[in-house]
C-alpha positions in Angstrom: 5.1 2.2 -39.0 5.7 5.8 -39.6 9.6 5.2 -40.4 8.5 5.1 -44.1 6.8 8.6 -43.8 9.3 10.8 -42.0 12.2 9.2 -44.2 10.6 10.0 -47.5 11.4 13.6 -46.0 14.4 13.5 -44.7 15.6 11.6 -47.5 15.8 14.1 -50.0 18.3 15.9 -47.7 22.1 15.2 -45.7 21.7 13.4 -42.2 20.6 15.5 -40.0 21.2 13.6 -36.8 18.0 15.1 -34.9 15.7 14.0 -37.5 17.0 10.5 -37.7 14.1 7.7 -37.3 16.3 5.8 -35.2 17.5 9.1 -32.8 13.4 10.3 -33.2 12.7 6.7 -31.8 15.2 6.1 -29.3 14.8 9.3 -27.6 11.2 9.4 -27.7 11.5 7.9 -23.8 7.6 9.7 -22.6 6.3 8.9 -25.8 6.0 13.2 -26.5 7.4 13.5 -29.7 4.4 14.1 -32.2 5.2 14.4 -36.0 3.0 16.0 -38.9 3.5 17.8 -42.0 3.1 21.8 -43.3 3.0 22.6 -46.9 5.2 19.1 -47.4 7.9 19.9 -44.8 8.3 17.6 -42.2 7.4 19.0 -38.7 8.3 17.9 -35.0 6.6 18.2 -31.7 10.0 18.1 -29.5 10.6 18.4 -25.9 13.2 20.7 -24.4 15.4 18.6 -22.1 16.0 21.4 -19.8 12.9 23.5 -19.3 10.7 20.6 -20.4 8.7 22.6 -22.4 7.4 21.6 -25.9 9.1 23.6 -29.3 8.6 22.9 -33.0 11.2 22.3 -35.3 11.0 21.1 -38.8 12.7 20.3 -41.9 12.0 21.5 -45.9 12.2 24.1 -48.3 8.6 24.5 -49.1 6.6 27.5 -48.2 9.3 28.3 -45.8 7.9 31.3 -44.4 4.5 30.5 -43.7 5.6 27.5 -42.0 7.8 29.1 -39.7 4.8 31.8 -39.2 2.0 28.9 -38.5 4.3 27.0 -36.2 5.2 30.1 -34.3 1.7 31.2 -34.2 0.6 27.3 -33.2 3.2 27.5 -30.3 2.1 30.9 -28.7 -1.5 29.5 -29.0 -0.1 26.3 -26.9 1.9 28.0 -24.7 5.0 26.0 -26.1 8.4 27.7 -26.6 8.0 30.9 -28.2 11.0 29.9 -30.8 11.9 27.2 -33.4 15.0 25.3 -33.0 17.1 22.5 -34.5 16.4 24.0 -37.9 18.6 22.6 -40.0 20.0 25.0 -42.4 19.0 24.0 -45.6 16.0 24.9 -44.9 16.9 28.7 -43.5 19.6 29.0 -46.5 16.8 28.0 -49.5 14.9 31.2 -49.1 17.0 34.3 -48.5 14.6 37.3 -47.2 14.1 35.3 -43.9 16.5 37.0 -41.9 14.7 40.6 -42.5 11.4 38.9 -40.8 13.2 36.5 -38.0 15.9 36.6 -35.5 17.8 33.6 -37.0 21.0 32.5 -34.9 23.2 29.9 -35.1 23.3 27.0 -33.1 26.6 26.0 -32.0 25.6 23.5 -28.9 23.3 21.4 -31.0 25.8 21.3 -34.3 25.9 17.8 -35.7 29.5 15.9 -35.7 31.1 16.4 -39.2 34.1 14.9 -39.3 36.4 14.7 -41.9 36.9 11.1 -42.7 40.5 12.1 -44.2 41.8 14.2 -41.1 40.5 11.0 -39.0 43.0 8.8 -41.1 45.8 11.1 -41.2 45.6 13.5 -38.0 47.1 16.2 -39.8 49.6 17.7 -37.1 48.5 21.3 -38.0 45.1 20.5 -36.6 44.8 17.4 -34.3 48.6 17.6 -32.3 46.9 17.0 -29.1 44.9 14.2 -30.0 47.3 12.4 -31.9 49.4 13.0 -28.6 47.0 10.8 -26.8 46.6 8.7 -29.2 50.1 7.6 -29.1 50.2 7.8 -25.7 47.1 5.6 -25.1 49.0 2.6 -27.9 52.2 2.7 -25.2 50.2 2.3 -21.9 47.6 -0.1 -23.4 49.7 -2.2 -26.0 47.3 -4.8 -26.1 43.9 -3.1 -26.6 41.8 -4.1 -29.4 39.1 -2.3 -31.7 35.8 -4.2 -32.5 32.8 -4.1 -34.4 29.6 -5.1 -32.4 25.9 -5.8 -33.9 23.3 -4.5 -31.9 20.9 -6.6 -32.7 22.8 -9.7 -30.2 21.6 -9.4 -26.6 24.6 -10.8 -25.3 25.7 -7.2 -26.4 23.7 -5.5 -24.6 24.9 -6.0 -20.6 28.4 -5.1 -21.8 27.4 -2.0 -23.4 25.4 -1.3 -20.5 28.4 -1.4 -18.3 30.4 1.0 -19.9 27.7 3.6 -19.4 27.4 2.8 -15.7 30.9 3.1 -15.6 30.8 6.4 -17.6 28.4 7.4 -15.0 30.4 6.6 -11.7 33.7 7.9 -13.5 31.7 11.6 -14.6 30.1 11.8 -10.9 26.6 11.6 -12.4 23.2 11.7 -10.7 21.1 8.9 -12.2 18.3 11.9 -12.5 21.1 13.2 -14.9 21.4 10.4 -16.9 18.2 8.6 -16.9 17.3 9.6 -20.1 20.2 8.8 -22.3 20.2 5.2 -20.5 16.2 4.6 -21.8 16.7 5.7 -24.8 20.0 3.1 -25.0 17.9 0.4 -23.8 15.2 1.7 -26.8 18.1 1.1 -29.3 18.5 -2.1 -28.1 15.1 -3.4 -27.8 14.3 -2.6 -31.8 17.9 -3.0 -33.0 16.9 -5.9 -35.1 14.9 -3.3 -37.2 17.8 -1.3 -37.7 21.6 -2.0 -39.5 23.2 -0.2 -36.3 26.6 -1.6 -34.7 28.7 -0.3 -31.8 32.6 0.3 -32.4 34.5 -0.8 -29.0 37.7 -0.3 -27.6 38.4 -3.2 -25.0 41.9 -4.0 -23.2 42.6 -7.3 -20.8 39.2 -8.2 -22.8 37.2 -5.6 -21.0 35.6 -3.0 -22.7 36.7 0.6 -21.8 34.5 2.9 -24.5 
């Protein structure tokens, strides 16, 4: 019931894969995240998934920086993370005397994919060599593999999908502790996928699917 609310937010701006309803939902796995709104930006209670700590983030152009000086002030009052993160940059960018008030960094570990479609099509040598090297070398060892589009929404999905991750797991060497998370919030996908249009793109060879 609040998918409505947060997307007349975050639709007036590009996908910004950590304010997502569907990633917001999915990942929500103890039920932590809390969502509210400041001077008609859209803020979020997340949870840090190393330290475990609560932080703010939010999205907007509005009243930039009061927001930013409330949620701060909110936080040190809580004892959350002294900090704002997974701003995305619209909302830094819109007003310009921010960075004489704030220590504003870049964010390169939580950077959204943006790929170009294009480059995916062509592989331009110049800039994908490598992976168009395994590409190619993948096609000769696996001849017969197959590409397919899979709806969500069918449970007999589901226990195939859920193979590949354990097989992801045993491959990677990870601790269930590790990955306990990511496999709930899977298993959240799947539970409400009939509210979503979401689909899963598989590679499968000898009928058995690899990623």
């Amino acid at each position: 019931e609040h998918k409505k609310h947060i997307e007349a937010y975050t639709h007036a701006f590009a996908p910004y894969s950590d304010f997502t309803f569907i990633s917001l939902w999915t990942y929500n796995t103890e039920d932590q995240i809390e969502v509210s709104s400041l001077n008609n930006n859209l803020v979020i209670k997340f949870t840090d998934y190393i330290t475990l700590k609560p932080f703010y983030s939010f999205i907007g152009t509005n009243e930039i920086k009061h927001t930013i000086d409330t949620l701060l002030q909110d936080a040190h009052q809580k004892g959350y993370e002294p900090y704002l993160k997974l701003v995305p940059e619209i909302s830094i960018v819109s007003d310009a005397a921010l960075t004489k008030h704030y220590n504003i960094k870049e964010d390169l570990d939580n950077h959204d994919y943006v790929i170009s479609a294009r480059h995916v099509v062509e592989l331009p040598e110049n800039i994908y060599k490598r992976k168009k090297y395994l590409i190619e070398r993948f096609k000769r060892k696996y001849p017969n593999y197959k590409v397919e589009i899979h709806d969500l929404s069918k449970k007999e999905t589901h226990k195939k999908l859920i193979d590949v991750f354990l097989q992801w797991e045993k491959r990677m060497h990870k601790d269930r502790n590790e990955t306990e998370n990511e496999l709930t919030a899977i298993k959240r996908l799947f539970e409400s996928a009939h509210l979503w249009d979401v689909f899963a793109i598989t590679i499968s060879v000898d009928n058995k699917i690899i990623a």
